[in-house]
C-alpha positions in Angstrom: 14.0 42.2 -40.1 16.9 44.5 -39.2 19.2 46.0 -41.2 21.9 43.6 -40.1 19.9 41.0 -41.1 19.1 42.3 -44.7 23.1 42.7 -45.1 23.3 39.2 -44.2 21.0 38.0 -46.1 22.5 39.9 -49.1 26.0 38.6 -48.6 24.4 34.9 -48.3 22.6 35.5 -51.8 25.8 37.0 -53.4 27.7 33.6 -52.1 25.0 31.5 -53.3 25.4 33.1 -56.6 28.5 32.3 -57.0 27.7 28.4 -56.5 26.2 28.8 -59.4 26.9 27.8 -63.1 25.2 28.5 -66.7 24.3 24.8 -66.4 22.8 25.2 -62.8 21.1 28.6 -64.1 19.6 26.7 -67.4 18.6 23.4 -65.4 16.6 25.8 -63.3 14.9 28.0 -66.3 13.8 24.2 -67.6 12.3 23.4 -64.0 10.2 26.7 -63.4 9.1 26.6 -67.2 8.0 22.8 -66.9 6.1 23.3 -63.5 3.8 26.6 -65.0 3.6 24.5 -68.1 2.1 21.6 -65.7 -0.1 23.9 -64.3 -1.6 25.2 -67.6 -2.5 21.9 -69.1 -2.9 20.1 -65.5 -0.5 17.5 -66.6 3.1 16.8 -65.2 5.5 18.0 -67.4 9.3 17.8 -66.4 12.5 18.9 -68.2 15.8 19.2 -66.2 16.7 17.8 -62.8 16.4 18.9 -58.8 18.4 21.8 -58.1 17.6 21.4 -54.5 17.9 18.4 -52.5 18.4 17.3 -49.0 20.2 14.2 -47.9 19.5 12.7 -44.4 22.9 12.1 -42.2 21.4 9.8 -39.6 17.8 9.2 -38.2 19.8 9.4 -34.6 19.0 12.1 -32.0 20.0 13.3 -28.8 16.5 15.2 -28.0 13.4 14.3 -27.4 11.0 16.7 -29.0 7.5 15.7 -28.9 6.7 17.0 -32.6 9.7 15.1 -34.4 9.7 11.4 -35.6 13.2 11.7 -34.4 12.5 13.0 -30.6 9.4 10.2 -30.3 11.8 7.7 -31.6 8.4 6.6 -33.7 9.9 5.9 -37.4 8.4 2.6 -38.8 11.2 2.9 -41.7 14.4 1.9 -40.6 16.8 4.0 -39.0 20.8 4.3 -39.1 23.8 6.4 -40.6 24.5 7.8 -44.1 27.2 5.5 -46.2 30.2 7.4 -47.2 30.2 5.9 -50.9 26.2 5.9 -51.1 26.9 9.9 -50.3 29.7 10.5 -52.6 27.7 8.1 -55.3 24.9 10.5 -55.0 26.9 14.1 -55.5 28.9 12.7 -58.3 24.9 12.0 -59.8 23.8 15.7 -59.1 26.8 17.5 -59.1 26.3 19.1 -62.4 22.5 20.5 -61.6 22.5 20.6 -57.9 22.5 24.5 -56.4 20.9 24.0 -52.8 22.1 21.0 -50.7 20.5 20.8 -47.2 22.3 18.0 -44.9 19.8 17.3 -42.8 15.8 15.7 -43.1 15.1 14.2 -39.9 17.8 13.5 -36.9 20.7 15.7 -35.5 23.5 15.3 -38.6 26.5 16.4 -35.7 25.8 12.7 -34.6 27.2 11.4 -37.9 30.9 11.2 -37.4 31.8 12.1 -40.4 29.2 14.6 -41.1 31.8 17.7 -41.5 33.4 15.8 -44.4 30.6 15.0 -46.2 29.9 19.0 -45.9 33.4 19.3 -47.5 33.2 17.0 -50.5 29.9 18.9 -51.5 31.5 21.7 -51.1 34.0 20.9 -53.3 32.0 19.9 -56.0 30.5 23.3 -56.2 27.4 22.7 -54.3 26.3 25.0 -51.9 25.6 23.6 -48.2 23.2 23.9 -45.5 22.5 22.0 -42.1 20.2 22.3 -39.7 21.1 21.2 -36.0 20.3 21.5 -32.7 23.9 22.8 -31.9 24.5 20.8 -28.7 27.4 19.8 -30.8 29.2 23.2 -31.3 32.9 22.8 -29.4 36.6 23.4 -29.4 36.8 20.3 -31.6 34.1 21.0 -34.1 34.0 24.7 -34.8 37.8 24.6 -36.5 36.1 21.6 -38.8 32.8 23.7 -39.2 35.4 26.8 -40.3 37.0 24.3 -42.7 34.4 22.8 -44.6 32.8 25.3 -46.7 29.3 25.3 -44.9 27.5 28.0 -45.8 24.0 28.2 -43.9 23.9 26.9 -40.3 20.6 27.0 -39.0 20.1 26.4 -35.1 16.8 25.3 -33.4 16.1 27.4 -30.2 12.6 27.6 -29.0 13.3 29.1 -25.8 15.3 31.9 -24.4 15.1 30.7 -21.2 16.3 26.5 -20.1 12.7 26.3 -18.4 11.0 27.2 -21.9 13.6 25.6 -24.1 13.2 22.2 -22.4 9.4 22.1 -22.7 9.7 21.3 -26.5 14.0 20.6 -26.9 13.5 17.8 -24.1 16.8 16.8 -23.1 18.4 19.9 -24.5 20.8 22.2 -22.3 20.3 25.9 -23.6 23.3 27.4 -21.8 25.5 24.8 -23.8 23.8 26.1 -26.7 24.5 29.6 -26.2 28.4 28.8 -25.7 28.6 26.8 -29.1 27.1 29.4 -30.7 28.7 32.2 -29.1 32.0 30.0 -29.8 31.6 29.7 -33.5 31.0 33.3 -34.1 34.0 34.0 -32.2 36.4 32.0 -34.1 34.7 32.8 -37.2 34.9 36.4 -37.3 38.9 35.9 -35.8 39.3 34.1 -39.0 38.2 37.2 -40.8 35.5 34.8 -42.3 31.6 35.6 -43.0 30.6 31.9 -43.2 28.6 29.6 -42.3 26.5 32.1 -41.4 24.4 31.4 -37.6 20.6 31.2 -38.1 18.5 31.2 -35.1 15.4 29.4 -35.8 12.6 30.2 -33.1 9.2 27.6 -33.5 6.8 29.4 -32.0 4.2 28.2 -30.2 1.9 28.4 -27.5 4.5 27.5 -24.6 6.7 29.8 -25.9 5.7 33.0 -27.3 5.8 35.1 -24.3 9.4 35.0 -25.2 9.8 36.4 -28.5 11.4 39.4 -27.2 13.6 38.0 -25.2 15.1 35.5 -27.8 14.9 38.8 -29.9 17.5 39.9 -27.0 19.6 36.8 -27.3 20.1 36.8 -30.7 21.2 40.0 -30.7 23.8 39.5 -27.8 25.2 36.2 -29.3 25.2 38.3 -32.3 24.1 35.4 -34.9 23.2 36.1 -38.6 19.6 36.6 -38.7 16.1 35.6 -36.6 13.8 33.4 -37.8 10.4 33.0 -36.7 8.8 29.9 -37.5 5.5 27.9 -37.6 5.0 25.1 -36.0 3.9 21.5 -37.5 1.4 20.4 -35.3 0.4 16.2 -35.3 -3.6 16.3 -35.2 -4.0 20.0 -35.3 -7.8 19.3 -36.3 -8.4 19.2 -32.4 -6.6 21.4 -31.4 -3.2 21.9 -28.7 -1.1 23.4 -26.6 1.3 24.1 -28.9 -1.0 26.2 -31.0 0.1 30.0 -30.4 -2.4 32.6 -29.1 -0.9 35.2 -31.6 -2.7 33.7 -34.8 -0.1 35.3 -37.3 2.2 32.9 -35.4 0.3 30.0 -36.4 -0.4 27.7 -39.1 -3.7 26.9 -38.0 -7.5 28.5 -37.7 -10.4 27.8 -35.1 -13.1 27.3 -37.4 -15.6 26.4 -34.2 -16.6 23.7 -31.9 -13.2 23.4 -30.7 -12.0 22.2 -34.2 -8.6 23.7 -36.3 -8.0 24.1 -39.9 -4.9 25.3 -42.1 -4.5 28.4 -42.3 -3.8 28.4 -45.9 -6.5 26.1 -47.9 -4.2 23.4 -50.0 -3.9 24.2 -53.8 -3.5 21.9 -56.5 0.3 23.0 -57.2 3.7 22.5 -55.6 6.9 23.9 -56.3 8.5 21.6 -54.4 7.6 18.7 -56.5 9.7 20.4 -59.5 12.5 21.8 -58.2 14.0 19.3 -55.7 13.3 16.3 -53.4 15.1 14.6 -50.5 17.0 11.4 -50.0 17.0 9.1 -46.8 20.3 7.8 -45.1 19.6 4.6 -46.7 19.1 5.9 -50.3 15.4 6.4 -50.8 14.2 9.8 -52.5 10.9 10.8 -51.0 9.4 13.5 -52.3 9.3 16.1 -49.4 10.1 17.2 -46.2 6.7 15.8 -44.5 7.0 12.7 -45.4 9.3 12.2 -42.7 8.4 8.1 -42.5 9.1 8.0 -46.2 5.6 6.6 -47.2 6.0 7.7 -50.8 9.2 6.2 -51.9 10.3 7.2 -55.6 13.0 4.8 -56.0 16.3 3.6 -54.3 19.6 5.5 -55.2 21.0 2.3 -54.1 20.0 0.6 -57.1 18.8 3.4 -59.6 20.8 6.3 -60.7 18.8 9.7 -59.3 17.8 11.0 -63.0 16.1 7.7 -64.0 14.0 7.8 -60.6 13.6 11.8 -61.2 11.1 11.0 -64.3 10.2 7.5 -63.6 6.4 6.3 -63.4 6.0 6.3 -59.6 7.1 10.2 -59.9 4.7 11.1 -62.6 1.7 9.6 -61.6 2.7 11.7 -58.1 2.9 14.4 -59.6 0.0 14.2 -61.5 -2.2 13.5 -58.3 -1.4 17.0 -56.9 -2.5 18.6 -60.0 -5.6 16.8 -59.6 -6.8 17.0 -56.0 -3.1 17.1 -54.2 -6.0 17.1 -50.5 -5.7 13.3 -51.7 -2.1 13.0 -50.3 -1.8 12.4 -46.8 1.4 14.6 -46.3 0.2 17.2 -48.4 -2.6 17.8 -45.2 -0.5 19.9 -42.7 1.8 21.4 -45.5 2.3 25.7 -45.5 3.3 25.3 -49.4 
């Protein structure tokens, strides 16, 4: 990490900070003692409520990566939009405890037309705000909005520095329209004498594209975004191997353990953080309780019909819980998970 990027990351943290409230701080205290109280006796215990959640804008893409439920338009849950009031229904709910809000689970949340003003209204509720996209959506109409709407943390997926490399995995994606939305955004930004949202290259590497880590090391420095991230890849199947699967192990979340069969890098443990301190919401109001159960398989309850704190400790959530603890290898999305 370079110094620019430590600086950046410092200024993010002291921003974040200031989302924050005694209630947020206490909420949180409650979470972390509950989960290493869980732990201990190897029972759920849970006082307080998510301080992290993300909220999916629409299922909708204009890729087609072959990785993503989204790309391989292969959802069996049903697909569609965000609802305003369902949206604004759900902050007014978690307002109070919420310090991390992600827009974004599966799709491209630009799509949603009125995804900058759902950024907004978080934003003015205190709650600090994060997307992820694929930045084909970064224009002269946009960026002012972007500016405007208190995002914070704008993380874009590049897994190429070069179109021929990019469209092997971002199929459908145009790389050189990337590089001007991002290049655009940065501009205005720092014309506005603002530091946010901060630009987050995200690089997935893998085995088609790791030859170009130091030229997307160049990029990123000439576009000038906030800070590099290099990330493993999720691989479908990895037991047998692929492709996609980098040379450079340290790259990788997977292990040859012979005959031409994979295995996790890191062995699953009967713990998750995750499970404490926040969960994520469909576009149609189902809380799920992670980000790899992207077919929401393990629905907790509907925000539609419950309000979020009764389906934060209900049954259904417990006896989840309380399966990890136990042998969590038991839960099919808990199989290809880096926790």
């Amino acid at each position: 990490m370079t110094v620019t990027e430590v600086k950046n990351k410092y200024r993010l943290g002291r921003m974040f900070m200031r989302y924050l409230s005694l209630r947020k701080v206490l909420n949180y205290m409650l979470l972390y003692g509950s989960f290493h109280w869980s732990r201990l006796i190897k029972r759920p215990h849970l006082l307080g409520l998510p301080i992290a959640m993300s909220i999916e804008p629409t299922t909708g893409c204009n890729l087609r990566c072959p990785e993503c439920p989204s790309g391989l338009r292969s959802f069996t849950r049903p697909t569609g939009m965000l609802d305003k009031n369902l949206y604004q229904k759900i902050i007014e709910q978690s307002a109070h405890h919420l310090a991390y809000l992600h827009l974004y689970f599966q799709g491209e949340p630009f799509l949603h037309p009125g995804f900058l003003d759902l950024v907004k209204y978080a934003d003015e509720k205190g709650i600090f705000t994060a997307t992820s996209t694929n930045a084909h959506f970064l224009n002269e109409k946009t960026v002012p909005k972007i500016l405007s709407s208190g995002l914070k943390h704008l993380i874009v997926s590049v897994d190429g520095a070069s179109q021929g490399v990019y469209e092997q995995y971002r199929i459908g994606g145009n790389l050189e329209r990337v590089k001007k939305g991002v290049q655009l955004l940065i501009a205005e930004r720092n014309a506005a004498g603002k530091q946010f949202p901060q630009v987050i290259f995200q690089f997935l590497v893998t085995g088609k594209n790791e030859h170009e880590l130091p030229d997307i090391q160049r990029l990123s420095a000439s576009l000038q975004v906030d800070e590099l991230q290099l990330k493993t890849a999720q691989i479908y199947d990895f037991e047998n191997g692929s492709d996609l699967i980098p040379k450079d192990l340290q790259y990788s979340r997977y292990l040859p353990k012979g005959n031409g069969k994979w295995q996790l890098k890191k062995p699953i443990r009967n713990k998750c953080w995750r499970m404490w301190q926040g969960a994520v919401i469909t576009w149609d109001g189902d809380m799920v309780p992670c980000c790899f159960d992207k077919d929401a398989n393990h629905k907790m309850g509907s925000l539609v019909k419950v309000p979020l704190n009764q389906i934060w400790h209900n049954t259904m959530y417990r006896t989840f819980r309380k399966q990890l603890l136990k042998d969590r290898t038991q839960i099919a999305i808990c199989k290809n998970c880096s926790e």
